[in-house]
C-alpha positions as CSV (number, residue, x, y, z in Angstrom):
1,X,76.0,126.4,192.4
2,X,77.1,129.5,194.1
3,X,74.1,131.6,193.3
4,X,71.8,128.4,194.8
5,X,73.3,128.9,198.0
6,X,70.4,131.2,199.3
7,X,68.0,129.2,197.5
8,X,68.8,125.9,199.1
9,X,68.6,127.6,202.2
10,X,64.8,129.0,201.9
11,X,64.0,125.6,200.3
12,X,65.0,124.1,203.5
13,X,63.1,126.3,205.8
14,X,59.9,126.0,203.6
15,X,60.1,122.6,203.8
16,X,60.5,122.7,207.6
17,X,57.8,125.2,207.6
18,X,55.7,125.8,204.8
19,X,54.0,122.7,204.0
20,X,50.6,123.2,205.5
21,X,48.6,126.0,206.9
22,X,49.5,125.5,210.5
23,X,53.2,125.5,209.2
24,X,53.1,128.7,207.6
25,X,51.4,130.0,211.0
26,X,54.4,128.9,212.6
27,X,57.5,130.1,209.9
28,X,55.4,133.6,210.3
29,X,55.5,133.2,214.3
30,X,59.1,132.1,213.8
31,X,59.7,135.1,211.5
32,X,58.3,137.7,214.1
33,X,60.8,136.4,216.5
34,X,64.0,136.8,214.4
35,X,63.1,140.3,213.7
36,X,63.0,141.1,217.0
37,X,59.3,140.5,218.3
38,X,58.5,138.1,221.1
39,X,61.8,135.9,221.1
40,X,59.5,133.0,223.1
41,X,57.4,132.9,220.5
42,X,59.8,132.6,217.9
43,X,61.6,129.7,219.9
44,X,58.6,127.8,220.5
45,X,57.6,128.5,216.3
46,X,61.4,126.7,215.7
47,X,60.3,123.9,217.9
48,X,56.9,123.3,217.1
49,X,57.5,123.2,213.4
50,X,57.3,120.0,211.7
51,X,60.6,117.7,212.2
52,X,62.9,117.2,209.2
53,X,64.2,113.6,208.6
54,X,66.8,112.2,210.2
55,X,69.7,113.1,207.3
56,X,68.6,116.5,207.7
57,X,68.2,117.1,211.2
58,X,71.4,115.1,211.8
59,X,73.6,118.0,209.1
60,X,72.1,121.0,208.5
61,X,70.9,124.4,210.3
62,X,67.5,124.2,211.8
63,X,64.6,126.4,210.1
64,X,65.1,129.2,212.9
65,X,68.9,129.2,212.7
66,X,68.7,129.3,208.4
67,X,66.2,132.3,208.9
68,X,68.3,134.3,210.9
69,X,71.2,133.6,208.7
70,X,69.0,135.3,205.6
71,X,68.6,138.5,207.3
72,X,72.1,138.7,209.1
73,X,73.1,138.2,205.5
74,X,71.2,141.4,204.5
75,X,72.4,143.4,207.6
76,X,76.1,142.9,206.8
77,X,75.4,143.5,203.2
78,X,74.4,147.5,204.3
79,X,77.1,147.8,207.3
80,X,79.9,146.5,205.2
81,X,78.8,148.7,202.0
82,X,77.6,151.9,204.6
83,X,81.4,151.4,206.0
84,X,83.1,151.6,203.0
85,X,81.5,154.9,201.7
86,X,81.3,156.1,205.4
87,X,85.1,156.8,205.5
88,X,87.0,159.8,204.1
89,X,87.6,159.2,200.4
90,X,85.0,156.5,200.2
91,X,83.4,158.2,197.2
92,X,85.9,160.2,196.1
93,X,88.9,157.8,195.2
94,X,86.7,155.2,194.2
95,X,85.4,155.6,190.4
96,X,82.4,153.8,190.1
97,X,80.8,156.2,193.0
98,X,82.6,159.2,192.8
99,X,80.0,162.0,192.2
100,X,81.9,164.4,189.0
101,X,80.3,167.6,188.0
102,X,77.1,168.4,187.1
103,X,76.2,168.3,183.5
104,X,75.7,172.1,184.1
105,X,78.8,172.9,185.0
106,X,80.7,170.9,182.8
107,X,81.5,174.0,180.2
108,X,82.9,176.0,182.9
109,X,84.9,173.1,184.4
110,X,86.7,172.7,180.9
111,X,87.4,176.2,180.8
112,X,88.9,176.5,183.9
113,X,91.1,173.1,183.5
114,X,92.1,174.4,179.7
115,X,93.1,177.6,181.6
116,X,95.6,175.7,184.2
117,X,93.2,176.3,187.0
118,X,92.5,173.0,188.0
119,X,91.6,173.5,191.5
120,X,88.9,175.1,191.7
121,X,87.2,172.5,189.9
122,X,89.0,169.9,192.0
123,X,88.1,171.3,195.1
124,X,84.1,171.7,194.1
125,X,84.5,167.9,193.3
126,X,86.1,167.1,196.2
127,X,83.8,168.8,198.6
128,X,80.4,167.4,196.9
129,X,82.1,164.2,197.6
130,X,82.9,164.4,201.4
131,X,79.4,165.3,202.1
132,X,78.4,162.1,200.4
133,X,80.9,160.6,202.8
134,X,79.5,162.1,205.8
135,X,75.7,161.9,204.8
136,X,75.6,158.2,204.5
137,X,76.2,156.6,208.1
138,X,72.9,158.2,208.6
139,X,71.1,155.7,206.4
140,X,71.6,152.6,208.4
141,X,68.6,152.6,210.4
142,X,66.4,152.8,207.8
143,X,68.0,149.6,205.8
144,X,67.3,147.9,209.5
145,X,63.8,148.9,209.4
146,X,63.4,147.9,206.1
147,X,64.9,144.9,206.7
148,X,62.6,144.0,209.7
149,X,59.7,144.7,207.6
150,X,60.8,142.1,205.5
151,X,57.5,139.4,204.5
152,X,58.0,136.0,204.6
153,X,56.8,136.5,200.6
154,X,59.6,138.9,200.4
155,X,62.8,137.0,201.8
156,X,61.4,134.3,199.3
157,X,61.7,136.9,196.4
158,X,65.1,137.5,197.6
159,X,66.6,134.3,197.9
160,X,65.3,133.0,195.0
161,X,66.1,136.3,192.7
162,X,68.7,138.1,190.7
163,X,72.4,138.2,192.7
164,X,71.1,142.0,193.8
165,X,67.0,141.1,194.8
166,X,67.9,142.3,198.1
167,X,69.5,145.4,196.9
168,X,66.4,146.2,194.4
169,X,64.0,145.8,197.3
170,X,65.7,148.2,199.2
171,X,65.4,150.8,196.3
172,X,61.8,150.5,195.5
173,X,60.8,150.3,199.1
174,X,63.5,152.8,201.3
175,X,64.4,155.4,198.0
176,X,61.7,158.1,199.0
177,X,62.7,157.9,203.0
178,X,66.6,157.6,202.5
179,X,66.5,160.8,199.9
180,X,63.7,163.0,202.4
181,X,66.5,161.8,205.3
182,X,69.7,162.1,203.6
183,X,68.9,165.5,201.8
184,X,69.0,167.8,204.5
185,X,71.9,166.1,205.8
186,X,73.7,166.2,202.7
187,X,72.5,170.2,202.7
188,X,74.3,170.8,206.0
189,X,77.8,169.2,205.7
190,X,77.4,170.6,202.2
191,X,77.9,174.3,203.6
192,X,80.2,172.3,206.3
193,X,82.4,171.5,203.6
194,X,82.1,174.5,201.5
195,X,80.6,173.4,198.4
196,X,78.3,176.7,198.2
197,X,81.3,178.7,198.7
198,X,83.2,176.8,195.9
199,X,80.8,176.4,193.6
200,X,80.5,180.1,193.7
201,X,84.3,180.1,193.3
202,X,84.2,177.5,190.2
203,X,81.5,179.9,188.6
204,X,83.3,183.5,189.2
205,X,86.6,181.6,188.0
206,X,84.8,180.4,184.9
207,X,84.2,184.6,183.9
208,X,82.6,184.5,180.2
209,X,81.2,181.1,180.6
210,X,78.7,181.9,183.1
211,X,76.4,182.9,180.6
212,X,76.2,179.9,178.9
213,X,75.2,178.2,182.4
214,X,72.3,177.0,183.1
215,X,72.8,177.6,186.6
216,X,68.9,178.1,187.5
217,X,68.2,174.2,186.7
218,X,70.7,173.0,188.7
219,X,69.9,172.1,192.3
220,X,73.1,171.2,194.1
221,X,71.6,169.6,197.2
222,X,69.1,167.0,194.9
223,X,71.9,165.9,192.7
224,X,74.6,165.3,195.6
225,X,71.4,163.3,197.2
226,X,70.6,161.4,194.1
227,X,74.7,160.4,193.2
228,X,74.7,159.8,197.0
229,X,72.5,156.8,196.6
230,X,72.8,155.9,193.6
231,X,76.8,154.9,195.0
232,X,75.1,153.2,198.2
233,X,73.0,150.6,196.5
234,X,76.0,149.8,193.8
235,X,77.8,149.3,197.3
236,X,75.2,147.3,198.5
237,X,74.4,145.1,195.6
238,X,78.7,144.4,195.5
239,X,78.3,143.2,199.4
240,X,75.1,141.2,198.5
241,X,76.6,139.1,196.1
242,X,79.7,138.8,197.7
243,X,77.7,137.1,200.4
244,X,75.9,135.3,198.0
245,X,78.7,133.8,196.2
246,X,81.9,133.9,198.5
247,X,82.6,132.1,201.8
248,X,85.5,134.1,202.6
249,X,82.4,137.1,202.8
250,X,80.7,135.3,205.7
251,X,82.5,136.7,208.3
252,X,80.2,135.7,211.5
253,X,79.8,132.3,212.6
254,X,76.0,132.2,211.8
255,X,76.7,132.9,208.0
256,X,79.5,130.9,208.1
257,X,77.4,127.7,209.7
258,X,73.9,128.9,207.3
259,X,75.6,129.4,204.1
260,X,78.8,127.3,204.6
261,X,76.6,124.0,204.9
262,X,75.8,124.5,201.4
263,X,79.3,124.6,200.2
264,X,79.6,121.0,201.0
């Protein structure tokens, strides 16, 4: 029941909307308006559209108000899972995103720990991590504008998909723009936050062991990048099912009266 939630909702719209050609002109008119087009337009799609029956009308959302509730849903999906790795310690205290030590390094970061000298390899850790933190505010506008390029094909896919469809559209269709954006902001607070200057410090401290390194293959800023989002779209999917699923996640009155009406 929960996870038909979304898919009662497009079912709704499509049926308000989608059943014959001059319909679907509307829903995309409609559409075009939500995402932040001509906002008359969109109105006089909503109005235009074919008229539900009487039960309907009388209970639920109209088709406008369900769309708008689909991609609000999205939107608070990314700020809500953006906020929580935004803040200080939102990789780094939280296992299932904090980025560890490259494979690499991982021979000099047990030497160092057998020989009592912890910190160094804390404090490489730690400051791989805090650039995460700081790198990842910067993504929000693109999950926007990937949101607003949604197709009306697309939010179908979504609602009717896997608890995380939202989640694995924005990897295959944002993944090459958020890395070439997030890399050379990951770069900067990287020297910001030292991590050159320690990771130079983890390798002098590790003595003998540099020469088993294989410290040529190992390119700092792409793997802080890569762990970087790989953490942001676990975040995401958590939010996107949440919202799915739970009504104590709908935390603005049009998710509450979109999703909510389902509940009943």
């Amino acid at each position: 029941m929960n996870r038909s939630l979304l898919s009662h909702c497009l079912a709704v719209v499509m049926a308000a909307g989608l059943l014959s050609a001059p319909a679907r002109a509307g829903w995309q008119d409609m559409l075009k308006g939500v995402l932040g087009g001509d906002e008359d337009q969109g109105q006089d799609a909503a109005r235009d559209a074919p008229a539900a029956t009487a039960t309907e009308t009388a209970a639920m959302p109209d088709a406008q108000t369900m769309t708008r509730g689909v991609l609000e849903a999205l939107q608070v999906g990314v700020q809500r899972a953006i906020a929580t790795l935004g803040q200080e310690g939102g990789y780094l205290r939280d296992e299932q995103v904090r980025i560890p030590m490259p494979q690499e390094l991982r021979t000099a970061e047990s030497v160092l720990r057998r020989l009592g000298q912890d910190r160094y390899a804390d404090e490489f850790i730690q400051s791989m991590n805090r650039a995460a933190e700081q790198a990842v505010p910067q993504t929000r506008e693109i999950f926007i504008d990937t949101i607003k390029g949604l197709s009306v094909s697309d939010a179908r896919d979504i609602v009717q998909g896997e608890p995380d469809a939202a989640t694995q559209y924005f990897r295959e269709h944002s993944s090459d723009r958020l890395s070439s954006v997030i890399r050379p902001i990951v770069a900067e607070n990287m020297d910001r936050v030292g991590v050159t200057s320690r990771y130079k410090q983890l390798v002098s401290r590790a003595g003998i062991m540099d020469s088993f390194m294989n410290r040529d293959s190992l390119d700092l800023d792409a793997y802080v990048t890569d762990r970087t989002l790989d953490g942001l779209f676990l975040k995401l999917a958590e939010e996107e099912q949440k919202i799915r699923e739970q009504p104590a996640a709908r935390t603005t009155e049009l998710l509450k009266g979109v999703f909510g009406y389902f509940d009943r």
